[in-house]
C-alpha positions as CSV (number, residue, x, y, z in Angstrom):
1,X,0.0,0.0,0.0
2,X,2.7,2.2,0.8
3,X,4.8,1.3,-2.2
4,X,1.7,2.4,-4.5
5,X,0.9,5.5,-2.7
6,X,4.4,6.6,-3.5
7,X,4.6,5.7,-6.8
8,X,1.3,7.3,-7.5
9,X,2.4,10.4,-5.9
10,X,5.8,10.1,-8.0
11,X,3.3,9.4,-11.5
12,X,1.1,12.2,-10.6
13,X,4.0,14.8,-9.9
14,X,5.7,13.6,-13.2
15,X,2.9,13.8,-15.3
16,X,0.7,16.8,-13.7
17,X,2.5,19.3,-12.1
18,X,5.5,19.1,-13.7
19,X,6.1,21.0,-17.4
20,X,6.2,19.2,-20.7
21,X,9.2,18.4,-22.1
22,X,10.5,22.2,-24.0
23,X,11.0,20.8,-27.7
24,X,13.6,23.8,-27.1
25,X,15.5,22.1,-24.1
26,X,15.6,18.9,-25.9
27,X,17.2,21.1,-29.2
28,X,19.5,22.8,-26.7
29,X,20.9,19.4,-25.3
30,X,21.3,18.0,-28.7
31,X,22.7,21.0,-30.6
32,X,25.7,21.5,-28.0
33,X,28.5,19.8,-29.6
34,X,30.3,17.0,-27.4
35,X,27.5,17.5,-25.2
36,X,28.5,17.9,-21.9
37,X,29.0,22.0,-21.9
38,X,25.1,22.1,-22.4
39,X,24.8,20.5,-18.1
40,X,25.3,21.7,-15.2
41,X,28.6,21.9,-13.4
42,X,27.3,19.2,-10.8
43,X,25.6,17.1,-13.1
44,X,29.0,17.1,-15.9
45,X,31.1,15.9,-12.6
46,X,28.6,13.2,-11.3
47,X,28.0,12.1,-15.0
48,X,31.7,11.9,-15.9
49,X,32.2,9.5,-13.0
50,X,29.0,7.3,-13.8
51,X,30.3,6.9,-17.2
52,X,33.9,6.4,-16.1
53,X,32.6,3.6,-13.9
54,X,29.8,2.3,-16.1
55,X,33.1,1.2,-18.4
56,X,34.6,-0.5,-15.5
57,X,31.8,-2.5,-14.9
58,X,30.8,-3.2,-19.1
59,X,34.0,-4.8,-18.7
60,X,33.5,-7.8,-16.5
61,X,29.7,-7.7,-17.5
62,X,30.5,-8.5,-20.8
63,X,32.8,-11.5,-19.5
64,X,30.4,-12.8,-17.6
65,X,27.6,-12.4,-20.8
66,X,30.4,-13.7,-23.3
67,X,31.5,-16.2,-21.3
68,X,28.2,-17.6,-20.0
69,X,27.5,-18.0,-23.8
70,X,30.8,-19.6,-24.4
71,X,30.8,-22.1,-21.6
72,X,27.6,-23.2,-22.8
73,X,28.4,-24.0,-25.9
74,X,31.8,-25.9,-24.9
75,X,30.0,-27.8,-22.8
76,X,27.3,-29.1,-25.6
77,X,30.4,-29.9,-27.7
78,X,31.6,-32.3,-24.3
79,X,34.6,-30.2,-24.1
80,X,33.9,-30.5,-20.2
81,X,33.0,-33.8,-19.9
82,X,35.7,-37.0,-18.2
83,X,38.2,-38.0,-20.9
84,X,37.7,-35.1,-23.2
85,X,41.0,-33.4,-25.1
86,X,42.8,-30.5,-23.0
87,X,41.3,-27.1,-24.3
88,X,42.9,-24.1,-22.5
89,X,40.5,-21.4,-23.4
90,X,37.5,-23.7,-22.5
91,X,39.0,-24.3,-19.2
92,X,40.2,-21.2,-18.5
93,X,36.7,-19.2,-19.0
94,X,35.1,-22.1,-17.4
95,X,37.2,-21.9,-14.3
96,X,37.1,-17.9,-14.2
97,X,33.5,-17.1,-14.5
98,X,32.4,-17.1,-11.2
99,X,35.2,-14.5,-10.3
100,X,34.0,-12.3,-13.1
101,X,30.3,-12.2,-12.5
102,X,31.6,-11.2,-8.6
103,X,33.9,-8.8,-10.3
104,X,30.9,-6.9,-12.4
105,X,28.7,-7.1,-9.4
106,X,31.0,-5.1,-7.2
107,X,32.1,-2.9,-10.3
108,X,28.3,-2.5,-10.4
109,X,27.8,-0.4,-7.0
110,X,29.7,3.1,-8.2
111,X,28.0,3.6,-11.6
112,X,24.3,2.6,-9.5
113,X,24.8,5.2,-6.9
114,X,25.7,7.9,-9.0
115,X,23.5,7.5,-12.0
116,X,20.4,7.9,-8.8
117,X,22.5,11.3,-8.3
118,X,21.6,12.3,-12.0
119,X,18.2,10.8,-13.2
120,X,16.8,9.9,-9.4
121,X,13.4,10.3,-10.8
122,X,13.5,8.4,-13.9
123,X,15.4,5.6,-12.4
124,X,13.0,5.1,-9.3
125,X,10.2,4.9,-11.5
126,X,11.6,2.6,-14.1
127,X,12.7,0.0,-11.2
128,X,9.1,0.6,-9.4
129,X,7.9,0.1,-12.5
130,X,9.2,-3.0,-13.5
131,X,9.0,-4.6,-9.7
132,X,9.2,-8.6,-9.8
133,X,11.1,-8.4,-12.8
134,X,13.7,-5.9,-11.4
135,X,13.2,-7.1,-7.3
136,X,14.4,-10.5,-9.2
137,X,17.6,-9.9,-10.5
138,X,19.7,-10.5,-7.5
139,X,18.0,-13.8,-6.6
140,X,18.8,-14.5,-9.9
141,X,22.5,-13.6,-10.2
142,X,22.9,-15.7,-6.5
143,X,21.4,-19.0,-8.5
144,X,23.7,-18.1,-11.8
145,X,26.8,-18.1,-9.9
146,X,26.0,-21.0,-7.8
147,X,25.3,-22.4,-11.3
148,X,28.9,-21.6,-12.7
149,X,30.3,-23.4,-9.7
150,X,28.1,-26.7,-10.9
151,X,29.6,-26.2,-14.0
152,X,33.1,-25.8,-12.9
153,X,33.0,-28.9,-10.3
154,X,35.3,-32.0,-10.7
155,X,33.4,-34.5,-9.0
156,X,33.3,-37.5,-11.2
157,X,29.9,-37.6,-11.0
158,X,29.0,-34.6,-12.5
159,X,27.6,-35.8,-15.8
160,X,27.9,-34.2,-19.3
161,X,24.2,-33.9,-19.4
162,X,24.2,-31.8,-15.9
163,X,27.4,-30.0,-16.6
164,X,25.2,-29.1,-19.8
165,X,22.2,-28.7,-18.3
166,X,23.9,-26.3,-15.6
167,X,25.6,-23.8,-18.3
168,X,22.4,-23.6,-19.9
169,X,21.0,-22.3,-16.5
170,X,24.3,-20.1,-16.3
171,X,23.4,-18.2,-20.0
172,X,19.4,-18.6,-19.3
173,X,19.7,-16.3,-16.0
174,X,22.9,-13.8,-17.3
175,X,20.5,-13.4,-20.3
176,X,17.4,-12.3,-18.1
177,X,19.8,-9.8,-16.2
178,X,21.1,-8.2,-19.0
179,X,17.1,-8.4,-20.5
180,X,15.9,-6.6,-17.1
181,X,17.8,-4.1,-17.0
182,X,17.8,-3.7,-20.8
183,X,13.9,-3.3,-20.1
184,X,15.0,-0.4,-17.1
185,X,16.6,1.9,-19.0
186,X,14.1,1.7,-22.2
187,X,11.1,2.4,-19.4
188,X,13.0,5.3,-18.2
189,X,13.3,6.9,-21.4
190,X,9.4,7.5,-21.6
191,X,7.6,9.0,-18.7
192,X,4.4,9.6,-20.7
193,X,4.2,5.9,-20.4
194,X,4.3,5.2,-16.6
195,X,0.5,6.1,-15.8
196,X,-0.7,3.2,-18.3
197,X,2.0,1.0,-17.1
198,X,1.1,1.3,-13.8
199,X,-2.6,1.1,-14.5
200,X,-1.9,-2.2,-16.6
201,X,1.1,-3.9,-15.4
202,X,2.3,-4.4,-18.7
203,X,5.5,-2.8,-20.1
204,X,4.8,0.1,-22.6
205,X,8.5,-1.1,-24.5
206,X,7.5,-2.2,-27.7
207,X,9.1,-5.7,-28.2
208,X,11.2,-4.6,-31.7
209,X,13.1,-2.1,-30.3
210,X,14.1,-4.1,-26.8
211,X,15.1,-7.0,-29.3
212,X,17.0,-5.0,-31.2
213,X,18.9,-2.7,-27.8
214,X,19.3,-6.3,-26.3
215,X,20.8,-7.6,-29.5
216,X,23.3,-4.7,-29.5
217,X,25.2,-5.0,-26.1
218,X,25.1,-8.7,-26.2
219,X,26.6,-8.9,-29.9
220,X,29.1,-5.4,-28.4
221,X,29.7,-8.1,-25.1
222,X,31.7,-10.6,-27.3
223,X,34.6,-8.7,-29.0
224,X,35.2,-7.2,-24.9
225,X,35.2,-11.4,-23.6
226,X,37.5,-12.3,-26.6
227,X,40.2,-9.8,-25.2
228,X,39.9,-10.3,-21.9
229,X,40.2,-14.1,-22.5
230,X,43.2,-13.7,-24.7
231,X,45.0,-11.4,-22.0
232,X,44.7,-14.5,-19.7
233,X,46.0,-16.8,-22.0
234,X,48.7,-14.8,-23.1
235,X,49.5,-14.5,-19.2
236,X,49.7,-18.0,-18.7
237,X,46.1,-18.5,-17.5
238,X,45.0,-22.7,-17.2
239,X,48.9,-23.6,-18.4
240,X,48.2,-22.1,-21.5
241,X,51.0,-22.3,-23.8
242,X,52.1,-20.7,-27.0
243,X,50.4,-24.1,-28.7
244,X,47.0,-22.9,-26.7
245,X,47.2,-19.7,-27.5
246,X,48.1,-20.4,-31.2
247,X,45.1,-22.5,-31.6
248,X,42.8,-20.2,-29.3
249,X,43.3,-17.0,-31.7
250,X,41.3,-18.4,-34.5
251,X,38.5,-19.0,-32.2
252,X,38.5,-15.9,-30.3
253,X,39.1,-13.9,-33.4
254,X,35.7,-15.3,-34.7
255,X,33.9,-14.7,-31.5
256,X,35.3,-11.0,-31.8
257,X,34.7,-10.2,-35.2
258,X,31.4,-12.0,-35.5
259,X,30.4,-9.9,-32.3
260,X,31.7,-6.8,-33.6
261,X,30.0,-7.2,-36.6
262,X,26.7,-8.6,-35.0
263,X,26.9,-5.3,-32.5
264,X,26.7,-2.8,-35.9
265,X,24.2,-4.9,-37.4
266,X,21.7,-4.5,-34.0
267,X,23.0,-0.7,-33.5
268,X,21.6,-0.3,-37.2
269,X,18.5,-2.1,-36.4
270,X,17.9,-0.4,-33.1
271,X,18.5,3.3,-34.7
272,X,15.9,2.2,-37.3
273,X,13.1,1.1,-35.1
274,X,13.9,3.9,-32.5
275,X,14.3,7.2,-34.5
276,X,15.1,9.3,-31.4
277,X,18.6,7.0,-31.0
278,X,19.5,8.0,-34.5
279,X,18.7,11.8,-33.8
280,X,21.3,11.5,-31.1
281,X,24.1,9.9,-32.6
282,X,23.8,12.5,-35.4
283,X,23.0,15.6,-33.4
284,X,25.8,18.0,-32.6
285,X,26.3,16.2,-29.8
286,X,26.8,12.4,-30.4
287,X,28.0,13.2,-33.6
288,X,31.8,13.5,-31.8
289,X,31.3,10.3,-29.6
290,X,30.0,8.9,-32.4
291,X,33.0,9.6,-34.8
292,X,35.9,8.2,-31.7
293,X,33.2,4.8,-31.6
294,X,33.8,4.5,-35.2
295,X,37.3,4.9,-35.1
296,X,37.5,2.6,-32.2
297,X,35.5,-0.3,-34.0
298,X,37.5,-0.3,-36.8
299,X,40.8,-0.1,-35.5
300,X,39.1,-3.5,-33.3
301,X,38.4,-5.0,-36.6
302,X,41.9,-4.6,-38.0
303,X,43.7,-6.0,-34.5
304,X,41.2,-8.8,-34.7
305,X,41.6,-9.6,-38.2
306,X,45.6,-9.3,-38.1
307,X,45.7,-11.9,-34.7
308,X,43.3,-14.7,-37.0
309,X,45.3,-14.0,-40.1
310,X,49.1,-14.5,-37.4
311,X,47.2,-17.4,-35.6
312,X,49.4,-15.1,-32.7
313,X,48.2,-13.5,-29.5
314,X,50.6,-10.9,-29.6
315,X,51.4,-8.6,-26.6
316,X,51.3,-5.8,-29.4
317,X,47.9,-6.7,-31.3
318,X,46.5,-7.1,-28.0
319,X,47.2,-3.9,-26.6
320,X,46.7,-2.3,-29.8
321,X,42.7,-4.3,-29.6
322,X,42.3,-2.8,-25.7
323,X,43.2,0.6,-26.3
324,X,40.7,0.9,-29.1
325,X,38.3,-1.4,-27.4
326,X,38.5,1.6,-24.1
327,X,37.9,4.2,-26.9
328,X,35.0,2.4,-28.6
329,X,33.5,1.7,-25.5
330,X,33.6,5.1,-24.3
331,X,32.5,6.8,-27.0
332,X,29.4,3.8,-27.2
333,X,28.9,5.4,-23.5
334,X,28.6,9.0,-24.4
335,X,26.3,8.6,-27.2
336,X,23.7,6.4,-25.2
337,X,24.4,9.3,-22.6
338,X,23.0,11.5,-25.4
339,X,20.1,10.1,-26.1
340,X,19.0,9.8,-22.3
341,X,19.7,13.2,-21.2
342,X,17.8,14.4,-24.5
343,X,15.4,12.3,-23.5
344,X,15.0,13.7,-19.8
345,X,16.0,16.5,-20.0
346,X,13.1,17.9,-18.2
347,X,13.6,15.4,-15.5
348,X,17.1,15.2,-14.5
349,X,18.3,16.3,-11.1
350,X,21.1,19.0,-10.3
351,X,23.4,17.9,-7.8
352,X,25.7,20.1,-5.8
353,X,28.9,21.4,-6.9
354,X,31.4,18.4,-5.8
355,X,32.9,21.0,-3.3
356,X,29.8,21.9,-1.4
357,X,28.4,18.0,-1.5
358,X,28.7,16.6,2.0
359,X,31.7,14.3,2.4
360,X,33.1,14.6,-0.9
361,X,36.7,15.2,0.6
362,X,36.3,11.4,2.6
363,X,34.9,10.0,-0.7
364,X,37.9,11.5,-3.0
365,X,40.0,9.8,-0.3
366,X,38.7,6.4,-0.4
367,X,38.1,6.8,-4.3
368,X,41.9,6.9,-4.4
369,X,42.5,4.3,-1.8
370,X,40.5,2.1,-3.7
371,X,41.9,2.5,-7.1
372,X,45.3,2.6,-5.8
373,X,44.8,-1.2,-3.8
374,X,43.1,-2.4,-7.1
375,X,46.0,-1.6,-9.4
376,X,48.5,-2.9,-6.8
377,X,46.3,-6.5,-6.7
378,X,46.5,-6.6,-10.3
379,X,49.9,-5.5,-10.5
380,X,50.9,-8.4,-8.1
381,X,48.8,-10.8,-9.4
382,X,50.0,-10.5,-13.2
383,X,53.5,-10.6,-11.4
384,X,52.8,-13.7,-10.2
385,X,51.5,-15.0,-13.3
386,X,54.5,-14.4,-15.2
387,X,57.2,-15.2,-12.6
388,X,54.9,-19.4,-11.9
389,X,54.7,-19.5,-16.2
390,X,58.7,-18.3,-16.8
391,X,59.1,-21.4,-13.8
392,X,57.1,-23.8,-15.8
């Protein structure tokens, strides 16, 4: 009862007493090249650091989407089962899942917090919105992870048909994450909307254009799992060695160009069905972002196709495929940025100036702190990694 006074309350001061959306402030949003100078001073600063961390937490996200997906299909092809050939990539995605889908719930918590700070009232609603579907998703990811574990588990009697049977439960519950909150941010976009969703408990997101946004970051998920795979391999990850690797860059090139190429395919799609994310990737002020995604994707493209063509996972091609993966990724960022604040314009909130927010100084600290311990773990760990495979 409470729940739906409030949201009432929230639906009636969104739709009623609140103005219109300005077809002006939407132009002025749009029309300010790189966008950014067009906000706030609060909102640029707390939106900088949401998309900073949303990055960080694509990252693992898409390792845990890719290589759900890929652990499923490696364990249909037996690849798991008792007295099946050595495969070091298999083993080695299989083996690290579980840490990465802890990884991108962790890496989850900064970009939640501050994209309340920004669109509070868009968010809220969207989640209340949604309710069993979104209340859902962590009982979900706690079953999806316990279901990587049965995957990963060497008791002998873990059959193919439940190691199987268990992966499929691994991609079937990452898929209905990334579905739900696919589902969120689509509700969010459309306040008009929320009075007939509440009133019939049925989304208002036509099913074309969540196919098509789904489509996009699952296909954009792969090219991100290929890399990160083929940085552990290349750092000795399950006794890889260069015989592993040699034969893993065929297949990860595939699963990275076929994703890349998949991703452009759904973007095209989705822009089609959803005019207003074509407006924004055009407008003066996607059009930048758009350009450095571009440039970004087909430097990707040419890394990729230059590791399948060298059958090599080069320190140099790899490096060369993360830096423009960081670039196509943040650009990808900004321009979905774009469309949202176009979008909301009306709706989003004005934080403080970081210097008159309460604790800032004590966050900035332990902002730091944290970074600082995380590079040192990885630092030490890749150490580690080199010094056990130059022993081997």
């Amino acid at each position: 009862m409470i729940v739906s006074t409030g949201l009432l309350a929230m639906l009636a001061t969104t739709t009623d007493a609140a103005p219109p959306l300005e077809a002006a402030a939407r132009a002025r949003v749009l029309d300010t090249p790189f966008l950014l100078p067009a906000l706030d001073g609060g909102v640029v600063f707390f939106l900088v650091l949401f998309l900073a961390t949303l990055v960080v937490h694509l990252v693992f996200a898409a390792y845990t989407l890719g290589g759900a997906c890929f652990v499923l299909a490696c364990a249909l092809r037996g690849k798991y089962s008792p007295g099946a050939s050595r495969d070091a990539l298999a083993l080695c995605v299989r083996d690290w899942l579980p840490s990465a889908a802890s990884g991108a719930i962790t890496a989850g918590i900064a970009p939640l917090l501050f994209v309340q700070l920004v669109y509070q009232k868009a968010f809220y609603s969207a989640n209340l919105l949604l309710f069993n579907r979104w209340m859902a998703i962590l009982p979900v990811l706690i079953a999806a992870i316990y279901a990587m574990y049965l995957v990963k588990a060497k008791h002998r009697c873990t059959s193919r048909a439940a190691r199987t049977a268990a992966a499929l439960a691994v991609a079937g519950l990452v898929g209905f994450v990334a579905a739900a909150f696919v589902e969120n941010h689509l509700l969010s976009l459309d306040p008009e909307s929320w009075p007939s969703v509440y009133e019939s408990g049925q989304s208002s997101v036509p099913s074309t254009v969540h196919a098509a946004r789904l489509a996009c970051w699952c296909a954009g998920a792969l090219p991100v799992f290929a890399l990160l795979a083929a940085w552990q391999l290349r750092f000795g990850a399950a006794d890889a060695d260069e015989a592993d690797r040699a034969r893993a860059a065929r297949s990860l090139g595939g699963i990275a160009l076929g994703g890349t190429i998949g991703s452009i395919v759904a973007a095209l799609v989705y822009a089609r069905v959803s005019p207003e994310v074509a407006e924004a990737a055009t407008s003066a002020a996607g059009r930048p972002y758009a350009a450095v995604l571009a440039l970004g994707t087909a430097v990707v493209i040419a890394a990729w196709i230059r590791i399948v063509l060298a059958r090599d996972l080069s320190r140099g091609m790899l490096a060369t495929a993360s830096v423009a993966t960081a670039i196509a990724m943040t650009g990808a960022a900004f321009v979905r940025e774009s469309m949202r604040l176009a979008a909301l314009v009306g709706t989003v909130a004005a934080p403080r100036e970081p210097r008159n927010a309460a604790g800032f100084v004590v966050f900035a600290l332990f902002a730091v702190a944290g970074l600082a311990t995380i590079a040192w773990i990885l630092r030490a760990v890749s150490r580690d990694m080199r010094t056990t495979g130059a022993a081997r």
